[in-house]
MARFIDO-182520 format. One record per residue: x, y, z of N, C-alpha, C in turn; residue in one letter. Coordinates in steps of 0.05 Angstrom, whole numbers, plus 5000, padded with zeros to 4 digits. Each point is the difference from the previous one (the first is absolute). Example, Ala and Ser with C-alpha at 12.3 -4.5 7.8 and 13.67 -1.06 7.14 Angstrom:
<nodes>
526448865156498250245000501850245000A;499350214986501650245001498550225014S;
</nodes>
This chain:
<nodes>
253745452676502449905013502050225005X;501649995021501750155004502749875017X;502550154996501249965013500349955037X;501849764998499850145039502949925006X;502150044992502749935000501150285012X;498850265012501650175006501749905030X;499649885009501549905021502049905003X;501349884976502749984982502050215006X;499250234996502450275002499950125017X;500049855031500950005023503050055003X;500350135023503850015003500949775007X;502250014990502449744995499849965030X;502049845008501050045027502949995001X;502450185019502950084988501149754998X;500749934981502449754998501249955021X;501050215002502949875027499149935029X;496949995003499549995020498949634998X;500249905020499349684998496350085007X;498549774979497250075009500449675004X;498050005037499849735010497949834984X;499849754991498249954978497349895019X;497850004987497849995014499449675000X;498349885020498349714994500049984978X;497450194987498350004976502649904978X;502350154999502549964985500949724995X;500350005022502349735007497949774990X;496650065007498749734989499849964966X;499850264991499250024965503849904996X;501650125007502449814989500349765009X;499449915023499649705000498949804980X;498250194994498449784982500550024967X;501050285002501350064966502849774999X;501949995019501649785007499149714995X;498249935011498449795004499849944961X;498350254998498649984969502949894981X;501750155005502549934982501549664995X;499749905022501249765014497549804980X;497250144998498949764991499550044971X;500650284989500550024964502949764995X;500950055016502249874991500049635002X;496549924999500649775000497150004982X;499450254991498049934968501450024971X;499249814984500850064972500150324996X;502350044988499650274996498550184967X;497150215017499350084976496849995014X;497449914987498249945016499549985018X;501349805009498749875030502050255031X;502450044983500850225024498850354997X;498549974978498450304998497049915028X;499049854986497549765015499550135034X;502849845008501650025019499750285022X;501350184980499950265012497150124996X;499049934989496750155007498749935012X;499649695003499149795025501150195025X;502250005005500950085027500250305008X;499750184973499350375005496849935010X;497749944981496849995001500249885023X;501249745017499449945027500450185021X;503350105004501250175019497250284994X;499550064979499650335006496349944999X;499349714991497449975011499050194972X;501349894975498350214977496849754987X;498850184990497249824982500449954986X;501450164979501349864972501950134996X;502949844992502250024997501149914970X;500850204979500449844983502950154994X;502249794978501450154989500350004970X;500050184984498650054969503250094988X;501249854984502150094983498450024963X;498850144988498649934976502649954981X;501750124998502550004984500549654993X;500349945023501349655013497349855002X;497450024998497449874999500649825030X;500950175023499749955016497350055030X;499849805002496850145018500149785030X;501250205013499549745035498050145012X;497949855018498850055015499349845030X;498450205012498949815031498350165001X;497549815014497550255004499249795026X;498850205025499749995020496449855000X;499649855011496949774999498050394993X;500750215017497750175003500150034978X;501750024976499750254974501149754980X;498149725007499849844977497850044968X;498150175020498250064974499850254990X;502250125001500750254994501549984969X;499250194981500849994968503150104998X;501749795005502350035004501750074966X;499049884983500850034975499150264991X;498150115009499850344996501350155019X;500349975022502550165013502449924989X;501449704989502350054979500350264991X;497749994980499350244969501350255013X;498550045029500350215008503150105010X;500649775011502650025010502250154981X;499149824984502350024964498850264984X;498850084995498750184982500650355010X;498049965033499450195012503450145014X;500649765015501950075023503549904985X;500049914991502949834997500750304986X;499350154983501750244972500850205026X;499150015019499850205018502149935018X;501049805005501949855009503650064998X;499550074971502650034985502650135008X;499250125024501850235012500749955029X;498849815013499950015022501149645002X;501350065029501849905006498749725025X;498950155023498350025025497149855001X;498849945008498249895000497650345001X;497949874976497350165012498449955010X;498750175012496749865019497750114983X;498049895000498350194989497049955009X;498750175004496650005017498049874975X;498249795001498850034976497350005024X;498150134976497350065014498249815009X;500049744979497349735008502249794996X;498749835016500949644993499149934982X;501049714977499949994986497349815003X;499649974977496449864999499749695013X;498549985021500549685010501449935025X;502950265007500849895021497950105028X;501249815016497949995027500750145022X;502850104994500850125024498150345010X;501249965027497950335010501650224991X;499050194989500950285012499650134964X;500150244991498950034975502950144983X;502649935002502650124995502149775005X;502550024983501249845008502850164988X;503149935008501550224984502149724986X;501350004980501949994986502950034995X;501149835012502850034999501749904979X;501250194984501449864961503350135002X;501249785002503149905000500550034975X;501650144984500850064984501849774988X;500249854975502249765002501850084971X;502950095012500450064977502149724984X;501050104970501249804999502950054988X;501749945010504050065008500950265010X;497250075020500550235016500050254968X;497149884986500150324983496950034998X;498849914977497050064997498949835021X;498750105004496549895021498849844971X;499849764997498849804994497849785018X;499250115024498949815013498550145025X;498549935014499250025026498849815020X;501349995019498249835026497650155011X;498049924998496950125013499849815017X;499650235028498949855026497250174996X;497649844988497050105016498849965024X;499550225016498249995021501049865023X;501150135017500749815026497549835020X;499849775010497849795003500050205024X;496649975010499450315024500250164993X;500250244976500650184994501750185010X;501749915010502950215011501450134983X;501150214998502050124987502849845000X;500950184979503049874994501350235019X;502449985014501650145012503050004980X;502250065027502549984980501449815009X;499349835020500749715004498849854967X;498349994999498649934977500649944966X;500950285009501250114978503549894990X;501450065021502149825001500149834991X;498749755020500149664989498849984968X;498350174993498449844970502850164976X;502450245014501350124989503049724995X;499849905022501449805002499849844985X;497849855003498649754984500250174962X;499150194998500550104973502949924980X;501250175025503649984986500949744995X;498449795027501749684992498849874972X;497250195000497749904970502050014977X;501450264997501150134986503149784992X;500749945025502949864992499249724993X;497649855012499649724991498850034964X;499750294992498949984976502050084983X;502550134998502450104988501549655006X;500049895009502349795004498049704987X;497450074990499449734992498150014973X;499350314998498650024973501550214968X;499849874993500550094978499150284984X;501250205003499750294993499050114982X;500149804968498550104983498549784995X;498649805003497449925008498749955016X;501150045028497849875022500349765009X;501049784979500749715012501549935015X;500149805020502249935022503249974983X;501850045003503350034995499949755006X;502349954987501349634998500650015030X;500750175024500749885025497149945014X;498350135000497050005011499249614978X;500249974976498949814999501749795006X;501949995005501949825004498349945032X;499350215016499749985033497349774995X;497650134979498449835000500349664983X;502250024984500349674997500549865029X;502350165019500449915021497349955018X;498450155004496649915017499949844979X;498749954976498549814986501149735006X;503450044992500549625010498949915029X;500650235012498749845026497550004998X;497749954988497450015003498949844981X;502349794992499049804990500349805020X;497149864993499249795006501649755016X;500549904972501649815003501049974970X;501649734988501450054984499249904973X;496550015000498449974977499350365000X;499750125013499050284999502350184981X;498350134990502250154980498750274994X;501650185002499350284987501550114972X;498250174985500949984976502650304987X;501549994987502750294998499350004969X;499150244995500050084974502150314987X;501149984987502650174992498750124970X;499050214998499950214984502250084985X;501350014960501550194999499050224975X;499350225011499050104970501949994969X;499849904987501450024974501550264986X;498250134999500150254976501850295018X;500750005035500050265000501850105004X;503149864985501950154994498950134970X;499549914979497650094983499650245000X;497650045020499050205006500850235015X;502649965017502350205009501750084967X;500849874987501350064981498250134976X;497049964998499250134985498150265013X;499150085021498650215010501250055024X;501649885016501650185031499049795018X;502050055025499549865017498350025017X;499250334994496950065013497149844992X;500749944978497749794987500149715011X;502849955007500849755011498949945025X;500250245018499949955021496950045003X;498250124982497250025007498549704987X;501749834983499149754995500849805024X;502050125015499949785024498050035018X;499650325006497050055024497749904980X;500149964976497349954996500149635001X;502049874988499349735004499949915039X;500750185015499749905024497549975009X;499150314988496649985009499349904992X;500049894965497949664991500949715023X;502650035010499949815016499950005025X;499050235010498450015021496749904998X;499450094978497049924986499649775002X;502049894999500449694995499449835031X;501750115006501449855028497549945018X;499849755004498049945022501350085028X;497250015019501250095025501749915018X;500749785006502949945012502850004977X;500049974984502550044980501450235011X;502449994989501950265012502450034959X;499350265004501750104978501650134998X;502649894980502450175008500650104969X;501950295001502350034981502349955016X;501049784983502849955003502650154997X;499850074978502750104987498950154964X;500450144998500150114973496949974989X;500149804980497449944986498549725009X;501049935029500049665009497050085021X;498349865004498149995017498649705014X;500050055022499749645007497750005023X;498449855003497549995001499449665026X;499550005022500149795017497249875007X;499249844993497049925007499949855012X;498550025029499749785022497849774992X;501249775010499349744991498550024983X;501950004980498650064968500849764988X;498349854980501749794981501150204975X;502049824988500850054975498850144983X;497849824999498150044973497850235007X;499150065025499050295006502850254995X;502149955018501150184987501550074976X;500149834974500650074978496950104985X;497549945010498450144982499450325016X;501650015023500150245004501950224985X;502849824999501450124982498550114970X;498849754993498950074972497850295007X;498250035016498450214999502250324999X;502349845018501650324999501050054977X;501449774990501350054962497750124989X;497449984998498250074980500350275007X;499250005026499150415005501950115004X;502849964991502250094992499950114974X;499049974973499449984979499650214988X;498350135031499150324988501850175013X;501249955004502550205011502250134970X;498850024982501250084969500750195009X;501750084989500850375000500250044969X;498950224992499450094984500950314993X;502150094989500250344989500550044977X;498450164993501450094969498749794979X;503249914988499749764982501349805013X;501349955026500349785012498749935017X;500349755004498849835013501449775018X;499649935028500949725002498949815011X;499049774998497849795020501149935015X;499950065023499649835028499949845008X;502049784996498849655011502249985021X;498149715013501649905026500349745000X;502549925014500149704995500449985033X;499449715004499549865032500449785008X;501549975015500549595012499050015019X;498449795012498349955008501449725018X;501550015034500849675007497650035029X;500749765011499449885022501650145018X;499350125037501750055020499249835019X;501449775000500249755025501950075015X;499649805016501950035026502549974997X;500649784977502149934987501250154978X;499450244999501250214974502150125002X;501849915029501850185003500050295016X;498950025010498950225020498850264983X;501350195005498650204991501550094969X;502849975006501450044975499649744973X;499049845014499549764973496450054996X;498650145011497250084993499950114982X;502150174983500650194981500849914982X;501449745003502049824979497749864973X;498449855013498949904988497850174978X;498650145003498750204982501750234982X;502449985016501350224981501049914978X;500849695007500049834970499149994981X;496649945009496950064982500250134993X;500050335005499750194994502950034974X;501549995001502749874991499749914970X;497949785003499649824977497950144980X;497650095020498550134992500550204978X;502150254996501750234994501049824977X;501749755002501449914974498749854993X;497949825005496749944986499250164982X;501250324990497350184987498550215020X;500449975022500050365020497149865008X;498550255003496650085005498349665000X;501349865026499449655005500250055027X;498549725010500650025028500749634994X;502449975025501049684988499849945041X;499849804997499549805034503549754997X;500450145028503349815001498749774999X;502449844987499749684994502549855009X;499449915028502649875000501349844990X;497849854980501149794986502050084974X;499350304993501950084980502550044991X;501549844998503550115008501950294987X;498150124976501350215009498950135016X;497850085010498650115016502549975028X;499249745008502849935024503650184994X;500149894979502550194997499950235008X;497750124984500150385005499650105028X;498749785011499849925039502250055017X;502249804982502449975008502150244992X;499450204991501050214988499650205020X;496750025009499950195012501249875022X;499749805013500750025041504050044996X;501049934978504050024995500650294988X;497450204995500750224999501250205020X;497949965027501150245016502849845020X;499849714994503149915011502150104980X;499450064978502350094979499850305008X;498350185004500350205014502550075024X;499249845019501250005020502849944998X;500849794973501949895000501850244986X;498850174985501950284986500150125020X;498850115030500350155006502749905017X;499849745006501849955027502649774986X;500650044971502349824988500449695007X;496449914999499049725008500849774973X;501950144990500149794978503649885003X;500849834977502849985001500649834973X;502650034994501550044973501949664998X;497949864984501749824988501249934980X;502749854994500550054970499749684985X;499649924981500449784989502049984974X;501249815000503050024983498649934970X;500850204981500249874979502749964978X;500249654998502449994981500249904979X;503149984995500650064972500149674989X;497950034972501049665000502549864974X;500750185000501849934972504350185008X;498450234998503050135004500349985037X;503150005007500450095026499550245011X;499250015022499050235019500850234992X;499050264997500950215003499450125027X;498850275003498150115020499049785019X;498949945018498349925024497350034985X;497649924990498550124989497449875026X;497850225007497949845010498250234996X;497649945013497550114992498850045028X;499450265003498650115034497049885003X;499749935016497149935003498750105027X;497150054999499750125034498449845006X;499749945032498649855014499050105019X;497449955024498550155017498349805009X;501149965028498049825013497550135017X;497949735002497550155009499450045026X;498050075015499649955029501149805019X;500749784992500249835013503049885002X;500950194975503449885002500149944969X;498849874993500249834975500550084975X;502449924985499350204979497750024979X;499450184982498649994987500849974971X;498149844981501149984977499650274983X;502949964980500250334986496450074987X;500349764981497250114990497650115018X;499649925012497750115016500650185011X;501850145014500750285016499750204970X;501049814974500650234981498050054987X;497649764996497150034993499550355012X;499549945028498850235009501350285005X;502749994990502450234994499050134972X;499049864982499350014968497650105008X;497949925014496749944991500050345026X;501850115015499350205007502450205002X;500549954977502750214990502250095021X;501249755014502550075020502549954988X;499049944972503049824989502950244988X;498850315002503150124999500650025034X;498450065022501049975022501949725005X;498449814990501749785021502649984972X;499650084972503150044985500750245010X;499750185004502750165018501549955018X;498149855017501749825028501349894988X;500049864980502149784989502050084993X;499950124980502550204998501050155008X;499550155022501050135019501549785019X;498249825009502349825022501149884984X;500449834977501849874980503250154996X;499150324997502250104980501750105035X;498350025016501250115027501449755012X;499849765002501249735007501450004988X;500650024968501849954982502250185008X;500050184995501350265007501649945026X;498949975027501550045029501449695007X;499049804976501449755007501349884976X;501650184989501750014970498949714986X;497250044990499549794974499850124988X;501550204991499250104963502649764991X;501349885005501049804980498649864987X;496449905003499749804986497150264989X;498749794986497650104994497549935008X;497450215009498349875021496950104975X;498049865004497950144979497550055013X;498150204998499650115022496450034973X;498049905012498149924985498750335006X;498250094968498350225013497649914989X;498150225006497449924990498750204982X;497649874982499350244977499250235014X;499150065025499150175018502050225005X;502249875008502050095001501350184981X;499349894973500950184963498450174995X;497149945022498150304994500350155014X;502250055025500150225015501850264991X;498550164996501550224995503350075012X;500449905025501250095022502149715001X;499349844989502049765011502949984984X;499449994981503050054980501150215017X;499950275014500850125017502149935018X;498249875019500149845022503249814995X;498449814980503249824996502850094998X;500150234980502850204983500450095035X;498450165010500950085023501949765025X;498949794994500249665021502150014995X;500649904969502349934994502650245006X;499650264995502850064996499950065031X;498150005017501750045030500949705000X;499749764998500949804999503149964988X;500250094978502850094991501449754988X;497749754989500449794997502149984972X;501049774992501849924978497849974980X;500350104968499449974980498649755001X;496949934996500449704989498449865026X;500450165017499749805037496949875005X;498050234983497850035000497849894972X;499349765006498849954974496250015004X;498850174982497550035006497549754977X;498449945023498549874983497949994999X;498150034973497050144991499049774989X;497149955005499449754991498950184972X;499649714976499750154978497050164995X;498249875005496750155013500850255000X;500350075026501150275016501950184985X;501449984985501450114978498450104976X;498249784999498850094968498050165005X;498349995029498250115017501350334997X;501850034999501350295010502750044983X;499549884972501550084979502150275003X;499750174999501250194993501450115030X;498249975022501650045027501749785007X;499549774984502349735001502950154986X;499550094969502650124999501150205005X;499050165014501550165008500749985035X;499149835013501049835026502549804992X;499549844975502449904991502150134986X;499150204984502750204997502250035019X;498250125019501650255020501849805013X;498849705008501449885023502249914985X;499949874976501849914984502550154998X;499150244994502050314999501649965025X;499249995020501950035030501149715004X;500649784985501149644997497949855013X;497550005002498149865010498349804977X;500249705002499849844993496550014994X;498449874983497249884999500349754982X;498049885013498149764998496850004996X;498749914980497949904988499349825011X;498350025030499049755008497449854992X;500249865001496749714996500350024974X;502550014973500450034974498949804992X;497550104985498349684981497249955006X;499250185024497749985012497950154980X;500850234981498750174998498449914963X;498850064990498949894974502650104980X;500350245005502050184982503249995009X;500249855017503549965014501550134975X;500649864982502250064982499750284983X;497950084992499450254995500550265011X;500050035025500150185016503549985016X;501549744985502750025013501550304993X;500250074970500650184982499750295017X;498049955013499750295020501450025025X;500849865010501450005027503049964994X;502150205006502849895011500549875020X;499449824997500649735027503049884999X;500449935024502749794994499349695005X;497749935013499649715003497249984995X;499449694995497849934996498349765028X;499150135008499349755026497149784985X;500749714991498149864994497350005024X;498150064993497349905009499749705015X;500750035029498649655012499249824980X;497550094993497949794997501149864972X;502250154987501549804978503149835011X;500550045025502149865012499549855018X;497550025010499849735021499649764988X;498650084971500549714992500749944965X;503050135004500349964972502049774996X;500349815023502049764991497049754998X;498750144997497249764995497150134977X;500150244993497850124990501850134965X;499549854982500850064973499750374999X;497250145004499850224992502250155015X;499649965029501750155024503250014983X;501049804992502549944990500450114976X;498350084978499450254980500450195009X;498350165014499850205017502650115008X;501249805024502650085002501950024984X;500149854972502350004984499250264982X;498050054992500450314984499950165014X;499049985027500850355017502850005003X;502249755003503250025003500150024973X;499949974975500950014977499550314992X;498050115006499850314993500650215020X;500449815023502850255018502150014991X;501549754987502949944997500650264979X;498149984978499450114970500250355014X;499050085028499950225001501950085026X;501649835012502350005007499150085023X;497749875016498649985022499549725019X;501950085021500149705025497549845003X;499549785006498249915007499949815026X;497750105021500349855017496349805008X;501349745010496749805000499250075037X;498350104997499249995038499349745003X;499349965018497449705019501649754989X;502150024994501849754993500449755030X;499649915001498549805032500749714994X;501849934972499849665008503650054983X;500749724990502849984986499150084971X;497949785002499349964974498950324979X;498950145021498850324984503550074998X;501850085013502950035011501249874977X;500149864990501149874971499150054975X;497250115002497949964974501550324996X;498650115026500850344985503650074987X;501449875018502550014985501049864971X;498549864999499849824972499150184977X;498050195005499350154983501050275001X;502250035012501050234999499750305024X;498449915019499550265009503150035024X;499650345006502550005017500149965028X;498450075010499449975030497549765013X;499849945019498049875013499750115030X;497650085004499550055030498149845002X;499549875028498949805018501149815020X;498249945015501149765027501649894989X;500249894971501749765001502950094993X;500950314991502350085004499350145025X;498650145014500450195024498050055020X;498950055026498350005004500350295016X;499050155000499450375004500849915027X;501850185008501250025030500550335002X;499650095032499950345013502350154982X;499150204989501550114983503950035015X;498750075027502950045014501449895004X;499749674998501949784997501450084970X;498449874977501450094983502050294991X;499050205020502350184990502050035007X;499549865033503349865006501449914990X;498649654994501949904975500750184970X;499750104984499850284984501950185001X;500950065027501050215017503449864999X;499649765008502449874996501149824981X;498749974985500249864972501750094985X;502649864987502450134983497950154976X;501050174995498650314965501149804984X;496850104993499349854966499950134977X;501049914977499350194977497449995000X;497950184986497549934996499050054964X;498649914992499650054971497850264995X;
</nodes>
């Protein structure tokens, strides 16, 4: 073999001069035009690589056309009826072995003479030459090549030729940077996202179903933290290739994100694709890493749902298995679990994921808003204005949504110091520009919130640009979340206390150890637990309950207030036994924080205790 590319280092022609463009020109861009117009209506990834070799091997009239990424276990081809029985899987070898290392430097297309046809083809003449497109990948290493074999008639390649397959290369190049994934080869979450979009349409009808399986390896933060992330990242190329091993021939396989991999099987049932899952959990197994005297095992867990017509389009195709996969992980890991819609937490965690990326959207664009609910005094006359901030966030449709559920999926994917900063940030900034530091407002945080390094920060900073009155600001920790984060509880309760900032012990009574763990906290109030005030003018224990949590605040010179108070009768019971405050509908019902700071704003000054 030899070169025949010297015809390449021809003189330029001067820039400044206009060169009139030829037929030959205007038709190969017509149709590179043409070619563009119709990638842009294939899934992207496959079928628009497909695409471009279908339409180079036609235009330039090649025998066999393939394009070989080994890195990405990518392999497209077209072969012309003459050079059907030609050993195309040994010209691969050759392609890759012989020609691709040689490649590495060059930019341009090569030509190259080879001496015989390959064994079988029928065409005349005893030579055929070789043209290899270099494919690199982010414009650095040559990872790839397009092979045009043998033009049909035996004609040479020219530099018309040469051009268009130079063309068709570079678009190879950009449809493979924008849909595959760099360190394994698998399609990128936008490429499979394109093919959920083909698959829904290629169902049937609305018994036809294709099957979404969601991969998450267990162990390989693990294995970053015990041998490097170079080890990390060679356990992700290697579980790709077992699930390439895996993958039957129409399936399409993706890395998602990090350690996430998701897996699409056309009209597949359930139960075929969870025992596919299971074949990939097993041959995951041997993926151990092993140095030294450590060690770590390799397991994978997998959900396994249905993709109907009815799943919600492309973004609810994802919903349902990531659940599985979900359950699978807090099941005990190295499982593969099949969504169940009949399961209600399963549904919950459903409902978590689709109110997540609306709670996304809702931090980025201040989609929420600040209501307060009054809580009062039931024995002494008024001091302070006292109420309690609450946030709200309606959904797509207008509607609001209930707290718990937006906050389910705030908790279950750690947004809960974002959406408590917003709170306190617009709380203490309302308070501030619409003079309610006269009364007192309580401003709920979360245990998430006591584990951030950075948030006790955050607040000291809130407050003194706020510049609020001693006292204005009462914070409240449910008791869980406190005991959860002991020692960052007191020293979050120190500091705020230090600058006149009030706390509260919320859901007081919930916890096995309530009274034990009071001794550790400087609190100033005690907030009773619901589920002993909704019904303590009817339930003997509830009415215990409440009377020694007020009898051992009094004893420690700590307020007490009943939440979910909702009828007369709870409204009399709790005051009968002593407690100081009551919040609920039946004293108040939560109205826009900015009403109330009006009224607040103008309200004759109160002493406060």
């Amino acid at each position: 073999m030899h070169s025949m590319d010297e015809g390449l280092a021809r003189a330029t022609p001067d820039p400044g001069v206009p060169v009139p463009r030829r037929r030959e020109d205007r038709t190969e861009l017509d149709l590179f035009y043409e070619l563009e117009r119709q990638l842009d209506a294939e899934p992207r990834g496959q079928a628009q690589l497909a695409r471009l070799i279908r339409v180079c091997a036609r235009h330039l009239e090649i025998g066999y056309s393939v394009l070989i990424l080994p890195t990405k276990q990518i392999r497209v081809s077209v072969t012309h009826p003459s050079w059907k029985s030609a050993d195309r899987r040994a010209l691969d070898r050759v392609f890759i072995r012989r020609f691709l290392p040689g490649l590495s430097r060059r930019r341009s297309p090569s030509v190259l003479d080879v001496a015989r046809l390959p064994p079988g083809v029928t065409q005349t003449g005893e030579s055929y030459q070789v043209m290899l497109c270099p494919l690199r990948e982010g414009n650095k290493q040559v990872n790839g090549v397009l092979a045009l074999a043998g033009r049909v008639g035996g004609r040479a390649f020219g530099r018309a030729e040469k051009r268009f397959a130079s063309l068709i290369a570079r678009r190879a190049e950009r449809v493979i940077e924008s849909t595959y994934d760099p360190l394994t080869g698998l399609v990128n979450r936008g490429g499979f996202e394109a093919h959920l979009r083909d698959g829904l349409e290629s169902l049937a009808d609305e018994d036809d179903a294709h099957a979404v399986v969601i991969f998450d390896i267990d162990q390989l933060q693990l294995v970053n933290d015990t041998f490097g992330h170079r080890d990390g990242d060679d356990v992700l190329r290697c579980f790709a290739a077992e699930l390439g091993e895996a993958l039957p021939g129409d399936a399409v396989a993706s890395r998602l994100s990090g350690d996430n991999f998701a897996v699409l099987l056309q009209h597949t049932s359930v139960e075929s694709a969870a025992a596919f899952a299971e074949d990939v959990r097993r041959r995951a197994q041997k993926l151990r890493r092993i140095r030294g005297d450590k060690a770590v095992q390799i397991t994978v867990s997998a959900g396994v749902a249905a993709y109907r017509s009815d799943a919600g389009g492309v973004s609810g195709a994802l919903v349902a298995p990531k659940v599985a996969c979900t359950a699978a992980k807090e099941h005990g890991r190295d499982r593969v679990e099949v969504y169940d819609a009949d399961n209600r937490s399963i549904i919950r965690r459903a409902d978590d994921i689709r109110i997540v990326a609306h709670l996304q959207n809702a931090l980025e664009r201040d989609g929420f808003e600040l209501v307060a609910q009054p809580i009062v005094p039931l024995h002494e006359a008024a001091g302070r204005a006292y109420y309690e901030i609450l946030l709200r966030m309606r959904g797509d449709d207008g509607e609001a949504l209930r707290p718990e559920s937006f906050m389910s999926a705030a908790e279950r994917y750690q947004l809960m110091p974002r959406l408590d900063r917003w709170v306190v940030d617009r709380a203490i900034t309302l308070i501030a520009d619409r003079g309610g530091d006269g009364g007192r407002f309580a401003i709920n945080l979360s245990g998430q919130s006591l584990g951030d390094d950075e948030f006790l920060d955050f607040v000291l900073e809130r407050i003194d640009a706020g510049a609020l009155e001693p006292g204005t600001l009462c914070f409240e920790i449910t008791e869980t979340a406190a005991v959860a984060n002991l020692e960052r509880a007191r020293t979050f309760i120190g500091t705020l206390r230090a600058r006149g900032c009030r706390f509260s012990l919320d859901d007081f009574g919930a916890g096995l150890s309530s009274f034990a763990y009071l001794r550790d906290f400087e609190v100033d109030a005690l907030k009773i637990d619901g589920s002993f005030v909704r019904d303590v003018n009817t339930n003997r224990v509830s009415e215990a309950m409440v009377a020694a949590i007020t009898q051992v605040a009094r004893v420690m010179g700590l307020d007490t207030i009943a939440e979910y108070v909702a009828s007369a009768g709870v409204h009399g019971k709790v005051a009968e036994l002593g407690v100081d405050f009551a919040q609920g509908y039946h004293v108040g019902e939560p109205m826009p924080l900015a009403e109330i700071l009006a009224d607040v704003a103008t309200a004759p000054a109160a002493s406060s205790p």
